[in-house]
N, C-alpha and C positions, 0 to 999 in steps of 0.2 A: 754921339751916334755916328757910326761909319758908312760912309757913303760908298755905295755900290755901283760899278760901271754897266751902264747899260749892255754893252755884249756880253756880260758875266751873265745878267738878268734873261738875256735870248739865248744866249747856252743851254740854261736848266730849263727854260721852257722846251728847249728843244730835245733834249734830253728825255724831260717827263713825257713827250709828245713818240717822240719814238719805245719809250717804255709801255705806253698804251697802245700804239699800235704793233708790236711783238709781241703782246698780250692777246691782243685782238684776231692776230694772224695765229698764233698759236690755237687760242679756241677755235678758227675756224676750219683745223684740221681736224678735228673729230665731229663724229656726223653730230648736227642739232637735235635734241633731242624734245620730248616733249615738256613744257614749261606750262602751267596752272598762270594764270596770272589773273589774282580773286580781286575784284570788284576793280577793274581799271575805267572809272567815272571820271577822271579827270585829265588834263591833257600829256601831264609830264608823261602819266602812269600806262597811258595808251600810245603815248608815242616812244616808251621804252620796247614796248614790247613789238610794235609795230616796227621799229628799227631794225632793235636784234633780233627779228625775225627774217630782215629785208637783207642782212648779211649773213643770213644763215646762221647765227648761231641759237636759235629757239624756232621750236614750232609752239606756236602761242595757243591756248585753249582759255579762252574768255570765262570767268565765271561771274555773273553778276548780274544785274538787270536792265535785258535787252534795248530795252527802249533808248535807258541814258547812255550807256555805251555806243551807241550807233547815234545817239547825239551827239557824243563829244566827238566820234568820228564824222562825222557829217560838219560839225564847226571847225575843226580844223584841217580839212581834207585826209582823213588817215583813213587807206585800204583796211578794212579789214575782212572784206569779201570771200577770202579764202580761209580764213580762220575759224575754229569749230567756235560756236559761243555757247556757252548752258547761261539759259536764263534762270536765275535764282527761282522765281515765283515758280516753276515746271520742276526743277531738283527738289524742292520741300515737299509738292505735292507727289509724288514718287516715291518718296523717303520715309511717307508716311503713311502711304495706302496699305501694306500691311498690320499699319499697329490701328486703322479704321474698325 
């Protein structure tokens, strides 16, 4: 097994670390556009969107059920104040009152 120097090892981190953000700066020259993001109940999935919305690069539209979602916002402090949400239970009854 060959042994690797540690500043070889902080090079490529830094390397891939600058690769993401040129990626990052890249995307955030073109305007944010709108992003669906269906059923974000948990924290990673609310706080992706809650992120890349906070650098601009998504404007977030919640789709899923009001309550847990502004649960999982409420337990881990995540804004979502400004974001449109469709609550699931309201889109099905909508979707359906013409076939009633």
């Amino acid at each position: 097994m060959k042994a690797v120097a540690a500043d070889t090892v902080e090079a490529k981190a830094d390397t891939a670390g600058s690769k993401y953000d040129r990626l990052i700066a890249a995307a955030q020259r073109v305007a944010a556009m709108n992003a669906i993001v269906v059923h974000p109940c948990d924290e990673p999935s609310l706080r992706g969107a809650v992120e890349a919305a906070n650098i601009g690069l998504i404007v977030p539209i919640l789709v899923g059920p009001a309550g847990k979602i502004h649960a999982v916002a409420r337990e881990h402090s995540l804004d979502i104040g400004k974001f449109e949400l469709v609550d699931v239970a309201i889109a099905t009854r909508r979707r359906q009152k013409p076939w009633s």
